[in-house]
C-alpha positions as a Markdown table, in Angstrom:
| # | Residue | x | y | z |
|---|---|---|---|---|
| 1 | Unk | 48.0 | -83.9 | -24.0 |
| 2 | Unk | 50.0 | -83.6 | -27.2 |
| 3 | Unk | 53.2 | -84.6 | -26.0 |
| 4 | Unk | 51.8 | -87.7 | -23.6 |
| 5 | Unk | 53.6 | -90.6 | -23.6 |
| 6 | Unk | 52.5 | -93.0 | -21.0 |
| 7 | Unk | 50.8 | -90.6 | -18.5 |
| 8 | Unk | 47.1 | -92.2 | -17.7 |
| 9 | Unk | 43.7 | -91.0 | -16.1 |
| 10 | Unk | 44.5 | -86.9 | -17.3 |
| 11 | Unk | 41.8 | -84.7 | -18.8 |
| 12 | Unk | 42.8 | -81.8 | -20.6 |
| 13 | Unk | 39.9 | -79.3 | -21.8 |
| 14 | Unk | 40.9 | -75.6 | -23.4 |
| 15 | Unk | 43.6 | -74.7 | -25.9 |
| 16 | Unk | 46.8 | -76.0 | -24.7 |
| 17 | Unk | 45.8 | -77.5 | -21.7 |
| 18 | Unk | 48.4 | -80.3 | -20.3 |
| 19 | Unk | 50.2 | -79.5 | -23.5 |
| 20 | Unk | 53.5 | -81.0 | -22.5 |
| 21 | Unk | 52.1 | -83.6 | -20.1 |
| 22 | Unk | 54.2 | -87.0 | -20.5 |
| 23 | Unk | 54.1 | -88.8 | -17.8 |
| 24 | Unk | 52.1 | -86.9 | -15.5 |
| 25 | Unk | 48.9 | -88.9 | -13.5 |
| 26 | Unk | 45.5 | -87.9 | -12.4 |
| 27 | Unk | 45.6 | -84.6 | -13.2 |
| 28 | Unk | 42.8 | -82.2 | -14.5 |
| 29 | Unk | 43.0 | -79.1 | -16.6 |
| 30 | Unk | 40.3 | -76.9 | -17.5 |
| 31 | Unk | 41.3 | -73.6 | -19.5 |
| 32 | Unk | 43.3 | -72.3 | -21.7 |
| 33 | Unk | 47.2 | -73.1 | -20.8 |
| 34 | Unk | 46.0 | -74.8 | -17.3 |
| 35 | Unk | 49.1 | -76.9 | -16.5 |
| 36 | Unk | 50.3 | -76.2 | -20.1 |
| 37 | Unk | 54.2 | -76.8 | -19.1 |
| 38 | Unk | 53.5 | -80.0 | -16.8 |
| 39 | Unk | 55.7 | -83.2 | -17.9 |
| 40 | Unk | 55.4 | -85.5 | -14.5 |
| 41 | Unk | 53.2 | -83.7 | -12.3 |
| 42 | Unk | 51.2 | -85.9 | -10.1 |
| 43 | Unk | 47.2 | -85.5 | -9.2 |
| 44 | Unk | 47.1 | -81.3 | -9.7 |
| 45 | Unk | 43.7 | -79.7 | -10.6 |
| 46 | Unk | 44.1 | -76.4 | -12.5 |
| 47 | Unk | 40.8 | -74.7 | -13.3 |
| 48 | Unk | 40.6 | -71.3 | -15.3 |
| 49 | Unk | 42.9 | -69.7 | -18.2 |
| 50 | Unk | 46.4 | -69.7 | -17.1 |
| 51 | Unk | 46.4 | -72.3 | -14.2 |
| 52 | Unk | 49.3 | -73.7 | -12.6 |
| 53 | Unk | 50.8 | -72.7 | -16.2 |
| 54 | Unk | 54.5 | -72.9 | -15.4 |
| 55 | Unk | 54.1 | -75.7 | -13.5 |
| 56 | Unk | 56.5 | -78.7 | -14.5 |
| 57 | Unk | 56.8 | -82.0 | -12.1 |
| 58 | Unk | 54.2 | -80.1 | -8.6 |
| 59 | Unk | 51.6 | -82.9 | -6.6 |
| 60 | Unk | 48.9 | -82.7 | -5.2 |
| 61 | Unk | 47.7 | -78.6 | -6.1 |
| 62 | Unk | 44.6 | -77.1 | -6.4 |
| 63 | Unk | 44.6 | -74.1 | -8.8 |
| 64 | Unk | 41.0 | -72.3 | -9.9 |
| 65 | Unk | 40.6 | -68.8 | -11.1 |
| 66 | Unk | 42.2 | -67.0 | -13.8 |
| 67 | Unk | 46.1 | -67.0 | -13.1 |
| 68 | Unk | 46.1 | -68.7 | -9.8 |
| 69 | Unk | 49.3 | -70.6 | -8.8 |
| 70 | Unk | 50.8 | -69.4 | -13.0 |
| 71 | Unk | 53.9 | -69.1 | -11.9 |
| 72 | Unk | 54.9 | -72.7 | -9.8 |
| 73 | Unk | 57.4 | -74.9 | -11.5 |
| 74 | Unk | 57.8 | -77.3 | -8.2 |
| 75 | Unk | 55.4 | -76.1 | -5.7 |
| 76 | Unk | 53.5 | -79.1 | -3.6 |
| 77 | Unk | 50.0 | -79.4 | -2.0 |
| 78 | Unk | 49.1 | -76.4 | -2.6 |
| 79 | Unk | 45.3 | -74.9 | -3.1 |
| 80 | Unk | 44.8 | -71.4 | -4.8 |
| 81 | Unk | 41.8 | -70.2 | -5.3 |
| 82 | Unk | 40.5 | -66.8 | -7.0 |
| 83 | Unk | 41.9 | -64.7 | -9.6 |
| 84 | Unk | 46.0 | -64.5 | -9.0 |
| 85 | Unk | 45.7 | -66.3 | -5.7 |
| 86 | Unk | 49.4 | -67.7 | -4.6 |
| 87 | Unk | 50.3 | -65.9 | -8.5 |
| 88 | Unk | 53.9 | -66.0 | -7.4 |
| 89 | Unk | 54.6 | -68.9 | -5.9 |
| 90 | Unk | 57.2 | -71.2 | -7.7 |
| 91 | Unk | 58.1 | -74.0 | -4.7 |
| 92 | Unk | 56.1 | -73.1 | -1.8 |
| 93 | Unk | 54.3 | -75.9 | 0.3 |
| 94 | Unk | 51.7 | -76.7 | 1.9 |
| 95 | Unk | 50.0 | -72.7 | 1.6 |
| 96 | Unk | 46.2 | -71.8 | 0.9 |
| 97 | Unk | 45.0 | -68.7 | -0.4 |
| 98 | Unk | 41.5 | -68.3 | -0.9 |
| 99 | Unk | 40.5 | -64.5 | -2.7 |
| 100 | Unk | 41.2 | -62.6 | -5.4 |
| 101 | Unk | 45.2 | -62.0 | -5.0 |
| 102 | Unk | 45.6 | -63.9 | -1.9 |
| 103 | Unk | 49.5 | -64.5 | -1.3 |
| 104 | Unk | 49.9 | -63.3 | -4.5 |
| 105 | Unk | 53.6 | -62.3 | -3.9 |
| 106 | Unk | 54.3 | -65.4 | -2.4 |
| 107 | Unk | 57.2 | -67.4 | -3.4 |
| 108 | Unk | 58.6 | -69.9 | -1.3 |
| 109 | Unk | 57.0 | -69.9 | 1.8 |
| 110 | Unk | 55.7 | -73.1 | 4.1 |
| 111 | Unk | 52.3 | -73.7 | 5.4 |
| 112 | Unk | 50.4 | -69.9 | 4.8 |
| 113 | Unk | 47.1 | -69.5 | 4.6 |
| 114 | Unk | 45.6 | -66.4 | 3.3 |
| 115 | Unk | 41.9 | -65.8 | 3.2 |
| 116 | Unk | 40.2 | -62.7 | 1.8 |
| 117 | Unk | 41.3 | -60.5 | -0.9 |
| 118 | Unk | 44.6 | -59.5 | -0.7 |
| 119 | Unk | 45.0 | -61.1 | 2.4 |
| 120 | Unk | 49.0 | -62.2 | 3.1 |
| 121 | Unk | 49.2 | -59.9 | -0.1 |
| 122 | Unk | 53.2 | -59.3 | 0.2 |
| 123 | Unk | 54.4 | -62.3 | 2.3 |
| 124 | Unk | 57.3 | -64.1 | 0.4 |
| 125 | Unk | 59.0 | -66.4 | 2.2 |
| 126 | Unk | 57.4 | -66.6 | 6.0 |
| 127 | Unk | 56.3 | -69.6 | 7.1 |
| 128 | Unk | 52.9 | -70.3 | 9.5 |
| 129 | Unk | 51.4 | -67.1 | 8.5 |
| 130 | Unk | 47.4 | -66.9 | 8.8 |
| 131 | Unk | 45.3 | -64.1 | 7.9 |
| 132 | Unk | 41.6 | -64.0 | 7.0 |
| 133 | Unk | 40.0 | -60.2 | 6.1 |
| 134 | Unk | 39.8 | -58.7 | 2.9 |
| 135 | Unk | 43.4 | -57.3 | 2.9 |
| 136 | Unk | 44.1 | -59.5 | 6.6 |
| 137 | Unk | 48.2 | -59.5 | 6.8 |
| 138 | Unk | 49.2 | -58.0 | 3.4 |
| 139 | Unk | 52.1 | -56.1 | 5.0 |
| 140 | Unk | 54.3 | -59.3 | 6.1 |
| 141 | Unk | 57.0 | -60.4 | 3.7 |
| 142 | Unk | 59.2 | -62.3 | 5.9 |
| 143 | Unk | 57.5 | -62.7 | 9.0 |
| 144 | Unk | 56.6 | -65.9 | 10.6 |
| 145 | Unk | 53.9 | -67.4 | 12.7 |
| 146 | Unk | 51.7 | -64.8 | 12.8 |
| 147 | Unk | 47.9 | -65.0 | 13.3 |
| 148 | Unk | 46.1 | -62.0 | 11.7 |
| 149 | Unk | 42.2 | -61.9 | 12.0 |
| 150 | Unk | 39.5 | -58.7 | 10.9 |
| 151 | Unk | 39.7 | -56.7 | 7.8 |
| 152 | Unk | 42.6 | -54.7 | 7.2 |
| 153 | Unk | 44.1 | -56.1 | 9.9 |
| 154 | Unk | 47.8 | -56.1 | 10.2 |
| 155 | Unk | 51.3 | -57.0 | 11.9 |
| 156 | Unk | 53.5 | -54.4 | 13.3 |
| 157 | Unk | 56.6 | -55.0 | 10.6 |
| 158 | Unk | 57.0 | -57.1 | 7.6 |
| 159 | Unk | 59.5 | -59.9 | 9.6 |
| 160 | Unk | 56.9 | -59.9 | 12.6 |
| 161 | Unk | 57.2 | -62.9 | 14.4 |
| 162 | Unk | 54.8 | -64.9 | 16.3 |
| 163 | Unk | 52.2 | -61.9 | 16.3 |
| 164 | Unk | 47.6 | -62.4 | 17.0 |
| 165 | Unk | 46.6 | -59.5 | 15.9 |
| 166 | Unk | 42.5 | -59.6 | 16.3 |
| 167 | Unk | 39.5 | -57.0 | 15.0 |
| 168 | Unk | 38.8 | -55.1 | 11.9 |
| 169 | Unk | 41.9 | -52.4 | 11.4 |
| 170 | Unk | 43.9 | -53.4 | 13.9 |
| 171 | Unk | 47.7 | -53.5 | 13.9 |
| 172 | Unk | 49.9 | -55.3 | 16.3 |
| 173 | Unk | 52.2 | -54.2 | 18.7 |
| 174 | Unk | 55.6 | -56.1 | 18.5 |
| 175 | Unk | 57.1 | -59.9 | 18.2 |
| 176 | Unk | 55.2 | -62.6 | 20.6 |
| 177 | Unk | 52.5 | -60.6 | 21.8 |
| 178 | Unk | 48.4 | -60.1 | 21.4 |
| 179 | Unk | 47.0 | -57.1 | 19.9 |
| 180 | Unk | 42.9 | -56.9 | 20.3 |
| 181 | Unk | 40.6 | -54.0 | 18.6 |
| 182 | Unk | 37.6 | -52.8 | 20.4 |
């Protein structure tokens, strides 16, 4: 909080924590660098070294684990949670990642939710992705409303559209149609 100038109701714990915080509200860091670049960000929790650490005028995020949401600048209501979850994203909105590299590659993407490790590993910039399975989805970049449920479950390209793909291994079949494993 070195640089605050009327920003009110922040706690800053760890080395450089809200470091360039100046008018930022109601937000919490916790580890070294969480939220380190933040200057007007508005009620964002970053938890663990390198939180949210690019992050510069955000809302409403939710960052814990080691790196997780380190590279937004912009990004709103966001919740990462594990080591490198949503490592990538810079603007994205309104995505969830709960694992250890979950949407890590995303960037700018809308309203993802990855759950598992790895799971929506390589998505970028699809919007209305879900996947939950340790690695569920982590072949979609560009794809969009996919549903992606079972470990090591996946879509049948990268821009699949509209896609359920359900049970442990299974890949789906093409754009706007159910896939189910035995």
């Amino acid at each position: 909080l070195g640089a605050n100038t009327i920003g009110t109701d922040n706690i800053a714990i760890g080395d450089d924590a809200l470091l360039a915080n100046t008018t930022g509200i109601d937000n919490v860091a916790v580890g070294g660098d969480a939220l380190k670049a933040q200057t007007v960000g508005v009620r964002n929790v970053g938890i663990g070294k390198n939180a949210m650490t690019a992050l510069t005028t955000g809302t409403d995020n939710v960052a814990i684990g080691q790196g997780a949401l380190d590279a937004a600048t912009t990004a709103v209501e966001n919740v990462a949670i594990g080591t490198d979850a949503l490592g990538a994203c810079t603007v994205g909105i309104n995505n969830i990642a709960i694992g250890d590299d979950a949407c890590l590659a995303l960037t700018t993407a809308t309203a993802c939710i990855g759950i598992g490790r790895d799971a929506l590993l390589a998505v970028t910039t699809g919007v209305n992705n879900i996947a939950i399975g340790d690695t569920a989805g982590n072949t979609i970049t560009t794809g969009s409303g996919n549903t992606i449920l079972g470990q090591a479950a996946q879509a049948s390209a990268v821009g699949a559209v509209d896609q359920i793909v359900l049970g442990r291994g299974v890949t789906g079949v093409a754009d706007n149609a159910i896939t189910l494993g035995d």
